[in-house]
N, C-alpha and C positions, 0 to 999 in steps of 0.2 A: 504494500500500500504506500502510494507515495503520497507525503505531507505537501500541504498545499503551502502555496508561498505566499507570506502575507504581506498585505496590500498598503504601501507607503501612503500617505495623506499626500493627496493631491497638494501642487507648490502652488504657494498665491502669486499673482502678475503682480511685481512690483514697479512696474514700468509708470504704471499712469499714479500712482501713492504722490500722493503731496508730501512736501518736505520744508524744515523752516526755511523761513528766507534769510538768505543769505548777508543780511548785515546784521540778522540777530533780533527786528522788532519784530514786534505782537500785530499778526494780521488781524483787519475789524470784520473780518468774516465770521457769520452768523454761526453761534455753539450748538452744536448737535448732542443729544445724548446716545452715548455709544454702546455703553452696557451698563447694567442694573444689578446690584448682588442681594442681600439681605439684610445688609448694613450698609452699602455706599453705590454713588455714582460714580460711572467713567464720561468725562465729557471730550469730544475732539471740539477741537478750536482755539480761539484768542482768550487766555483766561481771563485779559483783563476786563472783557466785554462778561463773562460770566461774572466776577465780583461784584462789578459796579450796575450791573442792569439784572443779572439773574437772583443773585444774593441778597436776603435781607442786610441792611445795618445789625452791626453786635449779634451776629449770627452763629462766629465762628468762636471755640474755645483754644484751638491749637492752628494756627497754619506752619507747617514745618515741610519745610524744602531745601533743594540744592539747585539754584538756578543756572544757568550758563553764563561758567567765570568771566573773567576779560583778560582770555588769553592772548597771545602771540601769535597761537597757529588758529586759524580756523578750525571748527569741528560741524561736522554732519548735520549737528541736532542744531545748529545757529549759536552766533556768539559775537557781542561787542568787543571792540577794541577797546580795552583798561579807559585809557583817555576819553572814551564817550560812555562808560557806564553808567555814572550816576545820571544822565540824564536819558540814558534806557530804563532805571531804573525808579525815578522818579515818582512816573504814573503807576506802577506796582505798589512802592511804598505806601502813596495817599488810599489807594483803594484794599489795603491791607487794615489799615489805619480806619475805614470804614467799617469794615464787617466785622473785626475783631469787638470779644467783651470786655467791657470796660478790666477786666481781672483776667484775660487770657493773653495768650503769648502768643509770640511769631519767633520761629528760630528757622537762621538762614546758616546753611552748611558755606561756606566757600574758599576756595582757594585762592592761593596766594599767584602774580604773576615775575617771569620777572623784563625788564626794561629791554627792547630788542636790542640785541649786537653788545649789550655790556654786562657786567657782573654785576649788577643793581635790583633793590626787588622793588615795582612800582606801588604806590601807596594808596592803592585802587580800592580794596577792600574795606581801610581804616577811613578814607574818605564816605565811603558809603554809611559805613556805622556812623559818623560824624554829623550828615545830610539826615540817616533816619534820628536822630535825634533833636538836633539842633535844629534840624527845618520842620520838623514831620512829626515833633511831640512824644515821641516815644522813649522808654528807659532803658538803660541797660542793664538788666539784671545782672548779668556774666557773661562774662566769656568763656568759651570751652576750646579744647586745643583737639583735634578728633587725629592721635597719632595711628599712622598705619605701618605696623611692623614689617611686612612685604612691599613695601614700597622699592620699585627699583632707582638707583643710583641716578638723579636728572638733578639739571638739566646736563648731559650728559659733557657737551663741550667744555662747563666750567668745575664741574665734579669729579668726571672722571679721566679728560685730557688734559686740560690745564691742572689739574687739582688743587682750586685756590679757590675752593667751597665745598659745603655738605649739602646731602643730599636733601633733596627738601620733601619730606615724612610727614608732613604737621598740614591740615587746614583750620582755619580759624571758624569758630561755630557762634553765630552770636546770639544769644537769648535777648532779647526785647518784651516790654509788654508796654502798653498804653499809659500804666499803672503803676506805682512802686512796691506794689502786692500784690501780682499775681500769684493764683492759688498754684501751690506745688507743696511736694515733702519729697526730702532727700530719703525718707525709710525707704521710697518704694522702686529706687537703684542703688542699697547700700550692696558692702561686697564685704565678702570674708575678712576676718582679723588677721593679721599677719603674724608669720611666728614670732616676733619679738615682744607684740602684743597679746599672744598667749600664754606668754611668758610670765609677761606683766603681771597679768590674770591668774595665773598660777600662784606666782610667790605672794602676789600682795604690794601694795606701794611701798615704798621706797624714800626717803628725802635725798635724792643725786645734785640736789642743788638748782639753781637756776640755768634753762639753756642760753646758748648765742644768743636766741631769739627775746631775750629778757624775761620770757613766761617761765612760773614758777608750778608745776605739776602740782596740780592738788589730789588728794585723797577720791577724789570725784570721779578722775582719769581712769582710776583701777575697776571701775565698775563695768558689769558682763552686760551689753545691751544685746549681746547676741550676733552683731555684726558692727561692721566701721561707717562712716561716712565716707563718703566717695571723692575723690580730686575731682575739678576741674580738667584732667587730663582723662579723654578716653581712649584706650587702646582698641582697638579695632582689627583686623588685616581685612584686604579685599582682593580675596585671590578665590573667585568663583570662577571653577574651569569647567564642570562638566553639570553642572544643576538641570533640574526638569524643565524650567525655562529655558535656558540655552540648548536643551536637547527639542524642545518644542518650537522654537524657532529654526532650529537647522532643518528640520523634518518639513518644516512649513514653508520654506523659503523666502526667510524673513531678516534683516538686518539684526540684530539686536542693539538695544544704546548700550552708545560705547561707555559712558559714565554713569553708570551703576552705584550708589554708594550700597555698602552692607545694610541689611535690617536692622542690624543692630543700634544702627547712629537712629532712627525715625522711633525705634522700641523704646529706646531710651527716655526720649523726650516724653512720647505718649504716656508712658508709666509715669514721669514724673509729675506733669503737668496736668492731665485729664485724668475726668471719673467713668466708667462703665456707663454706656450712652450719651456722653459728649460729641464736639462735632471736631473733627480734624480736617483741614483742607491743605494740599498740595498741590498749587497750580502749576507745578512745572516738573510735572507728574514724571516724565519719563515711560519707563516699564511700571510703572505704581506700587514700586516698592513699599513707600506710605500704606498705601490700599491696602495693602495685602498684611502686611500687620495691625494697622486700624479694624481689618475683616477678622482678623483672629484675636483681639482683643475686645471686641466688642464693641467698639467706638463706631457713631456715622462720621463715615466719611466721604468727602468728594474729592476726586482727582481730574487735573483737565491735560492736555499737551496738544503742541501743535501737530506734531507728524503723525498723522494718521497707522502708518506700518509698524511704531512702536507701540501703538495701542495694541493691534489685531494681537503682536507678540504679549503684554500683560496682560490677556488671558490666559495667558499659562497660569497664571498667576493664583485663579480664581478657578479653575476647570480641573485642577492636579489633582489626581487620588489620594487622597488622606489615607493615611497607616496609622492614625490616632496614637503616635506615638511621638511624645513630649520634641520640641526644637529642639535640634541638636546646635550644638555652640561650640566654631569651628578653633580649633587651634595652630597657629603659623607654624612652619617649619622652626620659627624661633622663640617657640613657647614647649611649654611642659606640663604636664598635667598630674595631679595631686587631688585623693578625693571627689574624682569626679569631678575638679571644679578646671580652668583656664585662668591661664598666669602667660605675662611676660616676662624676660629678662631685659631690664635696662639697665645696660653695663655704667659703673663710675667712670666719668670722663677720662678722670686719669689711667685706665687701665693697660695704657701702653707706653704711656709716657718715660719709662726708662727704658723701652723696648728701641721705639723710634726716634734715636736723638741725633738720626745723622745727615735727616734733611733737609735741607738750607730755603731762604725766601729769594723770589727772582725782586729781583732792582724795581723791575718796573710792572712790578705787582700781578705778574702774569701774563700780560698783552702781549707776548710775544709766544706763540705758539709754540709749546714743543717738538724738539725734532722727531723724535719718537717717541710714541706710547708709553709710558712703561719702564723708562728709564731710570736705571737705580741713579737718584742725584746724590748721592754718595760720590760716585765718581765724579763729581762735577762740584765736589767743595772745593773752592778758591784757596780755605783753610786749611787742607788738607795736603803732604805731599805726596 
């Protein structure tokens, strides 16, 4: 008996797919709804045309997104030049500033750029936070640093050929609200005690004196709340290779976005920020990363994007067989695992420092290209005979 051969999913015509426009703004073409879940919408079109005409005012309790930076290279999905952001970014802000409740947040993911043809980082991003506040009424709660441990070695020319920079790991995450109370509680992303803190715990306080920091440990410190408060720093990695989205898009013949951030950066916020039936919105949806965790938390949410072929792809999203078996929570090649729980290593800066004491600074700070890749500049001390 021979097994029948089973039947690939017919590919979509990507030919005629609308895509952003190419200097990065918001088309005033009319928003369609696209798909429907149980807890949220997907909208295709100009979100800012859904905010400001489809959305009530004081509507929203969270909008959390990761908009298109203001990079150097163009990408797929549309993107400003740094130097014209804030005034791409303008009309977003005021109509964010609309729908938001007077006690809700807006938290923007973004990256940092840096200035073409030099070792400079443009001040694109700190301008923005600056505009939403000082022009646009809004607060800064915090800032958050979203580190990614997989991140490869860029921008590559001054990292890894000149070597006369690090790599850049970090985007800046900024929490805003209307408000200087917006409703949150850090219990609900605290994380594990650390060993030293279990230590703590164990023996009992201590009087070691005052730290650097002039704070004097009280008796208070040694108390078991069951877990820590959280940094301002989140570790992350984003190295999704083989996922049921990306395996549902290659079946489908479908692009997927190329800037994905992790679930875990939109998780985060939603726990912290919102309660079970709030409203979360992400107008610059993408693959609806947002949606797709707001639909497993029980949160309504709305998501909109302009390219149509990234949407048909975040249906994977929403269509994917559930195994009812708890999120798995991924760990980088440069993490380690204890307890079932995910840990990173961030080495002490010094950790090499008596290692590598024999490479010297160029005169002219770098500009001048090296001859070759990879050259031990050992051989190349002036100092040395």
């Amino acid at each position: 008996m021979t097994k029948k051969k089973r039947k690939k999913p017919a590919k979509r015509n990507t030919a005629t797919r609308k895509s952003a426009p190419k200097d990065g703004s918001a088309r005033s073409e009319r928003v369609r709804l696209f798909h429907e879940t149980p807890f949220g919408k997907i909208y295709h079109g100009d979100s800012l045309r859904l905010l400001n005409q489809e959305m009530k005012p004081e509507s929203a309790d969270l909008l959390v997104m990761s908009p298109p930076f203001g990079l150097v290279r163009k990408k797929a999905y549309g993107n400003v030049d740094a130097d014209q952001y804030l005034q791409w970014f303008r009309p977003f802000g005021e109509a964010f500033r609309r729908v938001l409740k007077p006690r809700g947040s807006l938290v923007i993911d973004i990256g940092g750029a840096w200035i073409p043809g030099q070792p400079t980082r443009s001040l694109y991003h700190f301008e923005l936070l600056l505009m939403l506040c000082r022009e646009l009424g809004f607060h800064l709660a915090q800032e958050f640093f979203w580190w990614n441990p997989s991140k490869i070695p860029s921008p590559a020319e001054w990292v890894t050929v000149r070597r006369i920079r690090v790599k850049d790991a970090v985007n800046c995450i900024w929490w805003l609200s209307p408000s200087p109370w917006p409703k949150s509680s850090n219990r609900r992303v605290a994380v594990p005690y650390s060993d030293s803190m279990k230590h703590l715990l164990k023996k009992g306080h201590q009087a070691n004196g005052v730290r650097p920091s002039g704070h004097d440990i009280s008796e208070k410190f040694s108390r078991d709340h069951g877990s820590a408060i959280p940094p301002n720093l989140i570790a992350v990695p984003n190295t999704e290779s083989n996922s049921y989205y990306l395996r549902y898009c290659r079946a489908m013949g479908l692009s997927p976005h190329p800037a994905r951030f992790p679930s875990a950066i939109p998780e985060y916020f939603i726990r912290m920020l919102t309660d079970i039936g709030d409203t979360v919105v992400d107008p610059f949806a993408g693959s609806c990363v947002t949606g797709e965790v707001a639909e497993r938390l029980k949160r309504n949410w709305t998501c909109c994007d302009l390219v149509e072929e990234y949407l048909h792809g975040a249906l994977a999203r929403f269509d994917k067989p559930d195994s009812g078996a708890p999120v798995q929570r991924t760990v980088s090649p440069m993490g380690f695992s204890g307890s079932g729980k995910s840990f990173y290593r961030v080495h002490h800066p010094g950790s090499l420092w008596e290692v590598n004491t024999s490479d010297f600074l160029q005169e002219d700070g770098g500009q001048t290209r090296p001859q070759s890749v990879g050259k031990n500049h050992a051989e190349l001390d002036p100092t040395k005979e």
